[in-house]
N, C-alpha and C positions, 0 to 999 in steps of 0.2 A: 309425354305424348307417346300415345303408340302406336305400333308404322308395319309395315310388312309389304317384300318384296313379294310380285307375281309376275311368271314367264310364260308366255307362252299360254295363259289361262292357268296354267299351275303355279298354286300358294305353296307358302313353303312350309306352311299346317304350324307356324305358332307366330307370335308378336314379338317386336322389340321394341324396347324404350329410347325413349329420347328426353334426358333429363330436363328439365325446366331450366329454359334461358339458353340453350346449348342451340345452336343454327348449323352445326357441320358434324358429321358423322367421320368416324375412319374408313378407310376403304373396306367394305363387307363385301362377306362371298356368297354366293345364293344359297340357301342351305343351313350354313353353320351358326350355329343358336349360339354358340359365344364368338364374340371378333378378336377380345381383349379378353387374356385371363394369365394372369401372372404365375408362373411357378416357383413351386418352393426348392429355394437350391440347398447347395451345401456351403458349409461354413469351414473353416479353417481359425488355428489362435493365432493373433497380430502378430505374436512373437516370434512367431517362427519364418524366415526367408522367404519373402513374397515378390511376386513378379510385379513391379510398377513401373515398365518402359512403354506399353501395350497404348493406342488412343483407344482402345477399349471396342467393347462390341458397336457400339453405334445405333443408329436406328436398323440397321442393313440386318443385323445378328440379334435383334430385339426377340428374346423366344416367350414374349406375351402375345404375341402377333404371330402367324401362319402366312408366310407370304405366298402369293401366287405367279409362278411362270407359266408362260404363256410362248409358244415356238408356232411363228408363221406359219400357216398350212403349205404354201411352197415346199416345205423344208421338210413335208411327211413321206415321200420317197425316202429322204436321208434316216429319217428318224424307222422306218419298218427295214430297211436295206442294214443299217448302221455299218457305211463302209468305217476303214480307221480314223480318216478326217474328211470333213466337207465343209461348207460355208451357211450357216445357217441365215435365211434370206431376213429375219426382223427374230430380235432377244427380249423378252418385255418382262420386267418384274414390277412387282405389286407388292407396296411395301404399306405400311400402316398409314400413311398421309401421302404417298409419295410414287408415282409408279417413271419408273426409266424404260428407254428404249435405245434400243442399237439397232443396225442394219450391215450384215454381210460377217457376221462374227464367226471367225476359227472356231471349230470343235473338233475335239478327238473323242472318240469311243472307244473305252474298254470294257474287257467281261462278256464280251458277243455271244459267247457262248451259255448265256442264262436269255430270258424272255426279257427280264428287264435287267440292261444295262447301264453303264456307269457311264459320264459324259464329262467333258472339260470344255467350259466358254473362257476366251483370253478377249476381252472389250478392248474398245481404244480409250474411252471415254471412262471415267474412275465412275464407283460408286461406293461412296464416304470413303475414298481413298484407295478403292483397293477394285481389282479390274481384273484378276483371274481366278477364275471356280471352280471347284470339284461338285460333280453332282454324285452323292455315292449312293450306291441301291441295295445295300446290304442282302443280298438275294440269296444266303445262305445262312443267315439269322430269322429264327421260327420268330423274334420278338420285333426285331427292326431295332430296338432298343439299343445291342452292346456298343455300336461306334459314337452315341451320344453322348454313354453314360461314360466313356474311358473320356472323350472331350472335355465334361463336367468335372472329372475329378483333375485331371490333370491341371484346369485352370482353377480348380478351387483350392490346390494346395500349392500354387504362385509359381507354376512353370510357364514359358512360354509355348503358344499351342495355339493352333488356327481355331477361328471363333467358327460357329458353326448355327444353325436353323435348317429345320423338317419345314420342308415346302412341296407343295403341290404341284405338277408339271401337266400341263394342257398344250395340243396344238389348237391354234385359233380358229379354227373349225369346232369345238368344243370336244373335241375328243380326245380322255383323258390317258399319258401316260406312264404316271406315277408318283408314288409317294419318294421324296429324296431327303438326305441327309447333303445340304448346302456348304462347302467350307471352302475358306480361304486353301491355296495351294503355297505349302509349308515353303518346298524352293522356290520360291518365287521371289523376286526383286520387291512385286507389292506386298506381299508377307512382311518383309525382312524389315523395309521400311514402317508398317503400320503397329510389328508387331517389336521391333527395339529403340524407334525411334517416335516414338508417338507420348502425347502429353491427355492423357484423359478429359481433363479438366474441359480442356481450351480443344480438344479433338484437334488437335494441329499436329506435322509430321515436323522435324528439323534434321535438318541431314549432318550429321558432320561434318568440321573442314576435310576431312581426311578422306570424305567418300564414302560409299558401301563396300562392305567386302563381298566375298564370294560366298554363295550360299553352295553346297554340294548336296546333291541327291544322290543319298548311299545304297549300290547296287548289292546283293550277295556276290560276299568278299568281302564286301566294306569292313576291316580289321584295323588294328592299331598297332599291327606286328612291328618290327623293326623295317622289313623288307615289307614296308607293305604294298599294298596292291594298288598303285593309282586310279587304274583304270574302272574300278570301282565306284569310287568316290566321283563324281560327275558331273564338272561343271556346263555352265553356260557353254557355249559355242564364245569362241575371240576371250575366253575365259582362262584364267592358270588355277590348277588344283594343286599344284606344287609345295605349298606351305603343308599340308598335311603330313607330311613326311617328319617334318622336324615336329611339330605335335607329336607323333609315333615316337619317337624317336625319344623326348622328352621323359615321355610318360614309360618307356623303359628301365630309363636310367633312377626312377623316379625312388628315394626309399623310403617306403610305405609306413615304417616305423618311427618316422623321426619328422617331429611335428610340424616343425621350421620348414622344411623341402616340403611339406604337403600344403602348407600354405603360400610358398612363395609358387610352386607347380598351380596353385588355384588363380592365383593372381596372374601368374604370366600366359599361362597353356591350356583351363581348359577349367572351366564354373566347375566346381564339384558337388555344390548343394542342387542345381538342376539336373545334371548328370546322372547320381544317385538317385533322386524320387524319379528321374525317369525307367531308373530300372527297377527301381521298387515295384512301379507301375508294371513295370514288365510283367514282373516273378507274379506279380497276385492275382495279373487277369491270364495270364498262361497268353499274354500278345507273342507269339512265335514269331508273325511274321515281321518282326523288327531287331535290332541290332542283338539281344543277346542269346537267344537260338537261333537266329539264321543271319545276320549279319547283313539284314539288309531293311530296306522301307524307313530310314532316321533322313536327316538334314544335320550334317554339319557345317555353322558361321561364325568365321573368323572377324570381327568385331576390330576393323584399324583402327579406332579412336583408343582404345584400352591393348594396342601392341606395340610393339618396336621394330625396330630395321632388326633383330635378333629373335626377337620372340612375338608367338603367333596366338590371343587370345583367342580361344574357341568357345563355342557354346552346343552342345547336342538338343535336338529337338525329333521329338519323336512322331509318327505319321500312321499314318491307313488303322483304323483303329477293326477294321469288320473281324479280324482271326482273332479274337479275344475270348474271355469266359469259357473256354473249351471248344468254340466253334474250329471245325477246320484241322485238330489237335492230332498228328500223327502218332504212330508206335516207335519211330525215327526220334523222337523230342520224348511220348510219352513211357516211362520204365513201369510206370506204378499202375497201371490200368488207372480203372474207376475211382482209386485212393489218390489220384497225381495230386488234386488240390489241396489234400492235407498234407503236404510233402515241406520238408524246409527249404529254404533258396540255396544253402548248402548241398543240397543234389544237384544243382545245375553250377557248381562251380568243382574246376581242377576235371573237368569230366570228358571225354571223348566224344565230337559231335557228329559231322558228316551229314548233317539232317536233312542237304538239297540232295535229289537225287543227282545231281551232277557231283556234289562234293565239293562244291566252289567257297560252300562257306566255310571251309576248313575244318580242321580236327582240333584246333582249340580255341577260343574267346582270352585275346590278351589282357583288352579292361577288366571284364571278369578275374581273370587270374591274378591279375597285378592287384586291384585294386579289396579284392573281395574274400582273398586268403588268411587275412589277418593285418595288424597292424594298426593304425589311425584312423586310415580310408575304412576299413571293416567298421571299425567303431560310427565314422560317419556315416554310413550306410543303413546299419542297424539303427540308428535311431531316427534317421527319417522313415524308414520300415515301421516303425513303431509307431510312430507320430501319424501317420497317412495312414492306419489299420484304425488306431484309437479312433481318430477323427471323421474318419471320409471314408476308409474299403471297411466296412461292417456292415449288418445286416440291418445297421438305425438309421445311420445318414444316408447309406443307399438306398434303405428299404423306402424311407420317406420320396426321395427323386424319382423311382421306380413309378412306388403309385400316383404319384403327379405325372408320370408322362402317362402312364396307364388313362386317369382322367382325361387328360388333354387329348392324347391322339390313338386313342384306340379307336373310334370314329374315322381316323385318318388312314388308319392301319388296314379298317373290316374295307373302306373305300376300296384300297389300292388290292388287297388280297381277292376280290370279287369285281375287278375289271378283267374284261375282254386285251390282254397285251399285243399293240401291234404291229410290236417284231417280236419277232420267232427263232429263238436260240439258233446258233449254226449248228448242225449237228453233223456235217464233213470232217472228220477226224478230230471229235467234240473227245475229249479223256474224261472231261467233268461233269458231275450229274447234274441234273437241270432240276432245280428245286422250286416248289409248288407250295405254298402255304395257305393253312386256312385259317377263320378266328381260334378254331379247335385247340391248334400248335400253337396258335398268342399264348393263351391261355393258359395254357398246361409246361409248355415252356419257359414260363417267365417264375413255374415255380420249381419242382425238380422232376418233372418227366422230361425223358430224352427225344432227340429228336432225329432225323437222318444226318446232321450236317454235324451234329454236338451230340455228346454223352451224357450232360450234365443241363438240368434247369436253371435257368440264370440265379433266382434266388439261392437252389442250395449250393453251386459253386463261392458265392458270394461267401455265403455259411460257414462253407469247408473250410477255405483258404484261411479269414479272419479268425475264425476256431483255430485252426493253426499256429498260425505266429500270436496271436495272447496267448496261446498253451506253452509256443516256444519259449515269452519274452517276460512269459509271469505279469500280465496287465491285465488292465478290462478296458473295454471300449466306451465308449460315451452312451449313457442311458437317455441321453434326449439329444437329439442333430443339433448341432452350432448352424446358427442362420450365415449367411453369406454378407458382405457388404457390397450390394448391388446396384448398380444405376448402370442409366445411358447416357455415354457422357456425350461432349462436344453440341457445343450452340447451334442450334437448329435456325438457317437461312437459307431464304430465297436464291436461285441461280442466278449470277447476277451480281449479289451483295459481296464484297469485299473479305475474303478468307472463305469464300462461300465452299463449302466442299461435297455441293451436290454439281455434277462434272454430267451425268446423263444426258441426252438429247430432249426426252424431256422429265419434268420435276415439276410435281404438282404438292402442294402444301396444304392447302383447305379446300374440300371440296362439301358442297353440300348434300344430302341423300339423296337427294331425285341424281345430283348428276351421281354420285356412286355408282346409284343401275345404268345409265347409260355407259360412263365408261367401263367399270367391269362386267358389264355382260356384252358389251359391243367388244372386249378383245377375247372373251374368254367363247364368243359364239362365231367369231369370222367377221363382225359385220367392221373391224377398225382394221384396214392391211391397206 
């Protein structure tokens, strides 16, 4: 059967089907000629150390589906003012079968100083588990692209890492403002939980006897000196950040050469297979703003079920993914001009840093130096480097994710780049540029022309770096992408049902087409508050 939405006397100018025998649609948005369209990820080999603690993306993190948010018009004072926090009057998502609502939700804004800014909602009410957000607005990415694509690779080669979805942002007035990149907040207690204590299968959390540990959100400084920097590392409030010391401490004494101490230090102090591909990650998208040039933006979790009243297992996790691929890349971090990305990761070790203008992150990188000078840990290192280049950072498995988000959301992209924005960068003692893109800079960016914000087109950085380390490591990369083993996990039930883990105020499961337009156009035009 074929159907088509009309607004206002305007048709959306094409048909959609409706398969024979099928009575209920997903929730559709007016406009968008696909609802459902699967992308092609990346693949990883079984063999190698993979993340299975995760209940997985869920229906919430499904990226076949585009969800739509939706902010109270109350709340559009807040949203063109964008003080630091206010109280957003009604939160409404719109998920593939399923839309939630909250009323009076915390939010903080940051990045004020661009037209579109970045925002955090903290729910009281869980949705598939998890109740605190980042909306990020990559507002100095010509692509929109880098902070998905570092997301993708990070969870495709089995690290822990907040799940994420490009969603749509409307006030309930229908007036739109923005495209965002969706993700779990890495220090987060819901993080911590959904993402080490979670069972995919069964989408169920189990906590330990032992309790949660402390998650830290590592400030620049955050170091592994001896004398290190507490004040850095940052817990909760009624929280101790105090274990981090003897991790420091550990990992001094640690000898790098002698195989036995590098695996009893893996066991007791500190995952070295996540550790490592996160700094892999580091070195090959040039991420500055994280632990290994600037020594800040990571989460470190101490895991008491796997410690002792002596010793304190840790796990690194790495965060804010927008200063990647060159974007953002200072003369402070960069030596080699326009050549940086063919550079080896041996230039940023044993090396003099000072890269904040304050100097806060220090003159030298202890992991770095300890771990990456030589030794066992070198070896381990290198071959995850290896491994994560072959596989997933080249120009085949990325090139393929690329053009599928290209497919998918450059539609989404031309949307948000030719809206009307209705806050207005602060410009009172604003030091940062305000950046303006067109489809032009998609375009041209995503292959190797520069841009104001980056030096380098996402594909030939892509290029450089991977050219690099096979030139260094004497390899070749995969001639066709490794598929992913994908799904969404956890049993889909009604609110209500017994383990049910839709927690929202409300949760709707089947809805037929006719109601579709009624409910998403009644939140997305003002007429549902």
């Amino acid at each position: 059967m074929l159907y088509t939405y009309t607004v206002d006397g305007k048709q959306e100018g094409f048909s959609r089907t409706l398969a024979a025998g099928q009575l209920t649609t997903h929730n559709e948005l007016f406009g968008r000629k696909e609802t459902i369209s699967p992308l092609k990820g990346m693949g990883y080999p079984a063999d190698k150390p993979r993340w299975k603690r995760s209940i997985g993306k869920t229906e919430l993190f499904d990226d076949s589906y585009i969800p739509t948010v939706v902010i109270d018009k109350k709340s559009k004072s807040d949203i063109v003012q964008a003080p630091d926090m206010f109280t957003m009057k009604r939160f409404t998502i719109i998920l593939k079968d399923e839309i939630f609502t909250e009323e009076n939700v915390v939010t903080k804004t940051q990045n004020r100083y661009q037209d579109k800014f970045q925002f955090r909602v903290k729910l009281e009410n869980k949705i598939h588990k998890r109740k605190i957000f980042k909306f990020r607005a990559s507002s100095d990415d010509p692509t929109f692209l880098r902070q998905p694509l570092y997301g993708d690779m990070a969870a495709a080669i089995g690290n822990p890492v907040h799940n994420q979805v490009i969603v749509r942002v409307y006030m309930s007035d229908g007036t739109p403002v923005g495209l965002y990149l969706m993700i779990e907040v890495t220090s987060s207690k819901s993080f911590i939980k959904s993402q080490f204590y979670g069972n995919e299968e069964t989408g169920k959390i189990t906590i330990p006897a032992t309790g949660l540990g402390v998650p830290l959100d590592c400030a620049t400084g955050a170091d592994f000196k001896e004398d290190v920097k507490l004040s850095s590392f940052k817990a909760d409030e009624g929280e101790d950040n105090n274990k981090i010391k003897y991790l420091a401490k550990a990992m001094n004494k640690l000898n790098v050469d002698s195989e036995s101490e590098v695996k009893e230090f893996n066991k007791k102090w500190l995952d070295l297979d996540t550790f490592f591909k996160a700094l892999a990650l580091e070195y090959l998208t040039g991420h500055w703003d994280s632990y290994w040039m600037y020594t800040s933006n990571f989460v470190m979790y101490d895991a008491p079920e796997e410690s002792t009243k002596d010793t304190f297992k840790y796990y690194f996790i790495d965060q804010d993914f927008d200063q990647t691929f060159g974007v953002g890349l200072s003369h402070k971090i960069n030596d080699f001009g326009d050549e940086f990305p063919s550079q080896s990761y041996k230039t940023l070790v044993d090396r003099k840093w000072h890269s904040a203008d304050s100097g806060n992150d220090g003159s030298y990188r202890a992991a770095i130096d300890i771990f990456l000078k030589g030794g066992v840990t070198t070896k381990m290192f290198e071959q995850h480097l290896i491994d994560i280049v072959k596989h997933v950072f080249n120009p085949v498995a990325l090139g393929r994710r690329i053009d599928e988000y290209v497919r998918r959301y450059a539609e989404e992209i031309d949307w948000d780049y030719n809206m009307d924005r209705i806050h207005l960068a602060y410009t009172l003692n604003n030091t940062h540029t305000i950046y303006y893109w067109s489809m032009d800079d998609f375009h041209e960016n995503l292959e190797d022309s520069k841009a104001k914000s980056v030096a380098w087109g996402l594909k030939q950085w892509i290029e450089m770096r991977a050219k690099a380390v096979a030139e260094e490591f004497d390899f070749k990369w995969d001639k066709v992408p490794l598929d992913p083993d994908e799904k969404i996990a956890g049993k889909m039930m009604m609110k209500g049902e017994e383990g049910s883990n839709l927690s929202g105020t409300i949760s709707i499961k089947a809805i037929t087409n006719s109601t579709v337009l009624v409910v998403l156009l009644s939140l997305v035009l003002g007429l549902f508050m």
